[in-house]
C-alpha positions in Angstrom: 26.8 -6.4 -105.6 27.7 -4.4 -102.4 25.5 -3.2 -100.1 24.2 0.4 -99.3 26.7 1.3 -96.7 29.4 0.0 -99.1 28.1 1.8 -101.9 27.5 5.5 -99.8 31.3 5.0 -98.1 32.6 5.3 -102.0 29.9 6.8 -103.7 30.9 10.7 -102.2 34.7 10.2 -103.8 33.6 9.2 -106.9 31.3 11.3 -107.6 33.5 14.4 -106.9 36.0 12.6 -108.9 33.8 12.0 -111.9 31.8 15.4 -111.3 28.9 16.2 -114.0 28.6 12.4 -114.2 24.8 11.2 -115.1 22.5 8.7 -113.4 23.2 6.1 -115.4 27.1 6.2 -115.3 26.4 6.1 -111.3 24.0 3.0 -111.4 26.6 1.0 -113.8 29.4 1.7 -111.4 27.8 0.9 -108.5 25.3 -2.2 -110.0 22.4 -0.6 -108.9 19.3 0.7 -110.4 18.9 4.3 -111.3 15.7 4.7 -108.9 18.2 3.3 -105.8 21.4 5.6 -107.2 18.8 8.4 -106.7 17.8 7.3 -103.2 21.6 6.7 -102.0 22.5 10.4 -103.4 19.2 11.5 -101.2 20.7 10.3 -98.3 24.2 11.7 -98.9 22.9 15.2 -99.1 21.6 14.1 -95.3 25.3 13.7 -94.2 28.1 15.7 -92.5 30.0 17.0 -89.8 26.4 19.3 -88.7 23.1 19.1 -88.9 22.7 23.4 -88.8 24.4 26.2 -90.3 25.3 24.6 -93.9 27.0 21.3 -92.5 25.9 18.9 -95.0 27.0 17.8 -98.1 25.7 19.6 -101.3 24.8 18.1 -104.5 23.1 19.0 -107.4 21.1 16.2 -109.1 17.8 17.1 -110.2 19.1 16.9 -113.9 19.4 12.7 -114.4 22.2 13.7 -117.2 24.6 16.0 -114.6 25.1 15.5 -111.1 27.2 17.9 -109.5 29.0 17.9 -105.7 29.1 21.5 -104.8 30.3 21.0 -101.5 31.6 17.8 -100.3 32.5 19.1 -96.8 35.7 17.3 -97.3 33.8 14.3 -96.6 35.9 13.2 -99.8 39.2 13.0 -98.3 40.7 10.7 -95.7 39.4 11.0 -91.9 41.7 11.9 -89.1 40.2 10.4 -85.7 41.5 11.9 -82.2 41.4 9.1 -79.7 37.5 9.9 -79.0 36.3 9.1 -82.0 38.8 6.2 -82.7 37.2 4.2 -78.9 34.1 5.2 -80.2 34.1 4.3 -83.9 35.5 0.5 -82.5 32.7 0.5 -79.8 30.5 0.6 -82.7 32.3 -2.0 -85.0 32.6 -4.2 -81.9 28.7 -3.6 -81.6 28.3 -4.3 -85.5 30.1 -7.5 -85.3 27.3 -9.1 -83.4 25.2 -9.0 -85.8 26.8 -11.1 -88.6 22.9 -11.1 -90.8 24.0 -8.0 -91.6 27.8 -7.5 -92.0 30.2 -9.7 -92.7 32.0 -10.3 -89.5 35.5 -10.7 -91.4 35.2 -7.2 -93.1 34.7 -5.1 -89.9 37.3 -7.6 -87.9 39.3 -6.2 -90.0 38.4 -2.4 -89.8 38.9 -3.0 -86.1 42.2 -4.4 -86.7 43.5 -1.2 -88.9 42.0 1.3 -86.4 43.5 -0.3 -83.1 46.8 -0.5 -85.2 47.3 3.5 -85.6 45.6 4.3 -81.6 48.3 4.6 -78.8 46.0 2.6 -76.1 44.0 0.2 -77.8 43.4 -1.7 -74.7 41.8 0.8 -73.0 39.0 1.2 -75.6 35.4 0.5 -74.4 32.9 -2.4 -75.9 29.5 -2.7 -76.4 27.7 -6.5 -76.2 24.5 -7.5 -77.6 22.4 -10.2 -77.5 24.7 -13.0 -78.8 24.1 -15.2 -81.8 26.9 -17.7 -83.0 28.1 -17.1 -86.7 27.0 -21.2 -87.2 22.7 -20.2 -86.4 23.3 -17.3 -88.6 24.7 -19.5 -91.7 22.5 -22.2 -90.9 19.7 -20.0 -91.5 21.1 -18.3 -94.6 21.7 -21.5 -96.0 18.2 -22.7 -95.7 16.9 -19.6 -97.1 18.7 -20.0 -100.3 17.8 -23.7 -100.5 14.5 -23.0 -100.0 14.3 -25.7 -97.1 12.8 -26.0 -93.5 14.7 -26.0 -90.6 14.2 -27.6 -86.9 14.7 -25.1 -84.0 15.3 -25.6 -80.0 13.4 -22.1 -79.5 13.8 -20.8 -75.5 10.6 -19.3 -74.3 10.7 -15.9 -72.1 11.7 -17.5 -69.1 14.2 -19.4 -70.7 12.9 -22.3 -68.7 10.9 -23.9 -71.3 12.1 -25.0 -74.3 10.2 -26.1 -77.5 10.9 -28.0 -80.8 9.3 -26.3 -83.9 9.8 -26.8 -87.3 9.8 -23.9 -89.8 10.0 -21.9 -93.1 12.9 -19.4 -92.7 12.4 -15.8 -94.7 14.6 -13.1 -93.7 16.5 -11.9 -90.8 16.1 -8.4 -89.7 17.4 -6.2 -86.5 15.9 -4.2 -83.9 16.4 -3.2 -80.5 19.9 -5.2 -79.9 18.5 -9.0 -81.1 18.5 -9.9 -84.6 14.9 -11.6 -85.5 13.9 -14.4 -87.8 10.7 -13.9 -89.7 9.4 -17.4 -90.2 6.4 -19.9 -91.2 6.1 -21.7 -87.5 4.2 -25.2 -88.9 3.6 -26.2 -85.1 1.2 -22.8 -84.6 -0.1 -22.5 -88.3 0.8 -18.6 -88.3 3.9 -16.6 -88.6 6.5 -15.7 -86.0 9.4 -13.6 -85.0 11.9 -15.5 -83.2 15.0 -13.5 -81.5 17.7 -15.4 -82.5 20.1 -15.7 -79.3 17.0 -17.5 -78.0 17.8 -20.6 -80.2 19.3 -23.2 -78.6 19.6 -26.0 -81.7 19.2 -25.5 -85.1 19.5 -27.9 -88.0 17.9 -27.7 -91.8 15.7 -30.3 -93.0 15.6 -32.3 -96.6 11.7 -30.9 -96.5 11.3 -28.1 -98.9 9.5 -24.5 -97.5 5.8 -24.2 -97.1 4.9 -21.0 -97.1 1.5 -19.6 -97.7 0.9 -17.8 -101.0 -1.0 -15.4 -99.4 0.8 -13.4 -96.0 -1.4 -12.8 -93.3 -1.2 -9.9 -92.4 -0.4 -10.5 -88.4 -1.7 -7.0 -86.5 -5.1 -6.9 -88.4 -5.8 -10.3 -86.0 -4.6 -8.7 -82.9 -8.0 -7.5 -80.9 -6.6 -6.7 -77.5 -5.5 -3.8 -76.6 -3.8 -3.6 -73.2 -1.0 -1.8 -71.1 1.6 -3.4 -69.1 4.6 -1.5 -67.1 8.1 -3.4 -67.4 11.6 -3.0 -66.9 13.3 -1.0 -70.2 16.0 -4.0 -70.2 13.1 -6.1 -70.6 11.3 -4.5 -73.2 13.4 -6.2 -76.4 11.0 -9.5 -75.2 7.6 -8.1 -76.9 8.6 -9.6 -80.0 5.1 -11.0 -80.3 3.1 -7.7 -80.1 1.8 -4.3 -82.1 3.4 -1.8 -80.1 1.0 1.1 -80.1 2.4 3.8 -77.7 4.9 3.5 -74.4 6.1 5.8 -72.0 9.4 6.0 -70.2 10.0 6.7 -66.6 13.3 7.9 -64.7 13.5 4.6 -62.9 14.5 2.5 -65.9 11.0 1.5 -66.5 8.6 1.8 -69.7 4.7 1.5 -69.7 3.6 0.0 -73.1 0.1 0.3 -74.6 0.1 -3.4 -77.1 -1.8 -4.8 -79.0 -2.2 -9.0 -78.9 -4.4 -11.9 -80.2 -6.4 -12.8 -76.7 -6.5 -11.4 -73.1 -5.1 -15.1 -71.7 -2.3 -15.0 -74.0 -1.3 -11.3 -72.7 -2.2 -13.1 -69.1 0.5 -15.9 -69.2 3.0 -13.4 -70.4 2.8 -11.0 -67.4 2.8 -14.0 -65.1 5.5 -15.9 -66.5 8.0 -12.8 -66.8 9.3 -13.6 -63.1 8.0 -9.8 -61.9 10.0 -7.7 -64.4 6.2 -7.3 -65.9 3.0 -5.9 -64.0 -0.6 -5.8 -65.6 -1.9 -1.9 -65.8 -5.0 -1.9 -67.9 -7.3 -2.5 -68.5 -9.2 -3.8 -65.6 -10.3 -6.8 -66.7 -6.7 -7.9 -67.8 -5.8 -6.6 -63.9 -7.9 -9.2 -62.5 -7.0 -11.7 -64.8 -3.7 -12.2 -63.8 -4.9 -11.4 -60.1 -7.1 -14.9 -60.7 -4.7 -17.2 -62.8 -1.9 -15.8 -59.7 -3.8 -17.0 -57.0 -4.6 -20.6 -58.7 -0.7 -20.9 -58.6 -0.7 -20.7 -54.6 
């Protein structure tokens, strides 16, 4: 079964090809459920080339039996790209690429391939680079998901000075903020973790079946301590360990984030062991925490 993006890039065509067409002739197309064809035709009415002044796409479907395109905004027909959009549509396939948990690297390899054909300069084009993560972690862990097995990791700490060997139960890989995350039963902590993925330096999968608790904890309800730190923005995809309540942005590349965590000390060791990209703001107490454990380090 193809995935949303695959199903909205040929669901707009078809539908103004088969117009009057009814909610279940869309979800046998596409092999997806009538409740999902109707969310995928919500979000096509949210397309097209403006967001004011009539620039989206227009379709009837509050009868189940008749949906009708009344204005495709020629979103239908084939796309002509001046050189602009062509560097900017491969800057973001290049950026897509990194993330192979959620495309498959060969299909938009080959989109780049076919665009950079038809472009007079495709040298010149600009890239974008994320946080890498080899293809072999990424089918490692897919792998062990679908056997239902543990896996050993090498997992990098903040620093990337300290290294640790953990075994755990793999669930599901998700992105955010430039690093594609591993949701995951750690057996070495008890609890369950987030690990960024370009922060693992070994991986292998086990013969030792998952064991994962039948009831999920629900992580932020056992977070109790609320403080705010100030940090580099570059810096700010490391708080993969923390309820982000609120942050604020400053002109000089830095952000001040309000978090939530599971114990003062823990908070403590972070601010201390982020080399200086990370200063303790409130509240007080957390302050002259790290002022303490810093001067024990003299």
């Amino acid at each position: 079964m193809a995935n949303d993006l695959e199903v909205l890039i040929e669901l707009l065509p078809w539908l103004v090809a088969n117009n009057g067409c009814s909610l279940k002739e869309i979800s046998e197309q596409f092999q997806v459920s009538e409740k999902h064809a109707l969310e995928l035709i919500g979000q096509l009415v949210m397309t097209g080339p403006s967001q004011d002044g009539g620039g989206l796409v227009d379709i009837d479907f509050e009868d189940a039996e008749s949906i009708f395109v009344t204005d495709a905004k020629a979103l239908d027909r084939p796309v002509k790209l001046n050189s602009f959009e062509a560097a900017s549509l491969i800057a973001g396939l290049h950026y897509l690429e990194q993330f192979p948990a959620i495309a498959d690297g060969k299909v938009v390899s080959g989109l780049i391939t076919k665009i950079q054909s038809v472009i007079p300069n495709p040298e010149n084009l600009i890239d974008v680079v994320a946080a890498p993560v080899t293809t072999a972690v990424i089918a490692e862990i897919e792998e062990a998901i679908e056997s239902n097995v543990a896996i050993e990791i090498s997992y990098a700490a903040v620093s990337k000075d300290d290294v640790s060997q953990r075994v755990i139960d793999p669930v599901s890989m998700y992105v955010r903020d430039d690093f594609t995350y591993l949701k995951a039963w750690c057996r070495s902590s008890q609890a369950w973790r987030n690990f960024r993925l370009d922060r693992v330096v070994a991986i292998k999968s086990t013969s030792e079946p998952s064991s994962i608790p039948d009831v999920v904890e629900d992580r932020e309800a056992t977070r109790d301590y609320i403080g705010v730190i100030e940090l580099d923005k570059a810096y700010y995809g490391t708080l993969d360990q923390v309820d982000i309540l609120s942050f604020k942005e400053y002109m000089w590349h830095a952000v001040e984030v309000e978090l939530k965590v599971y114990s003062r000390d823990w908070l403590i060791s972070l601010v201390l062991s982020s080399g200086g990209r990370m200063r303790a703001v409130g509240p007080p107490d957390l302050v002259a925490g790290v002022i303490e454990r810093a001067k024990g380090w003299e």
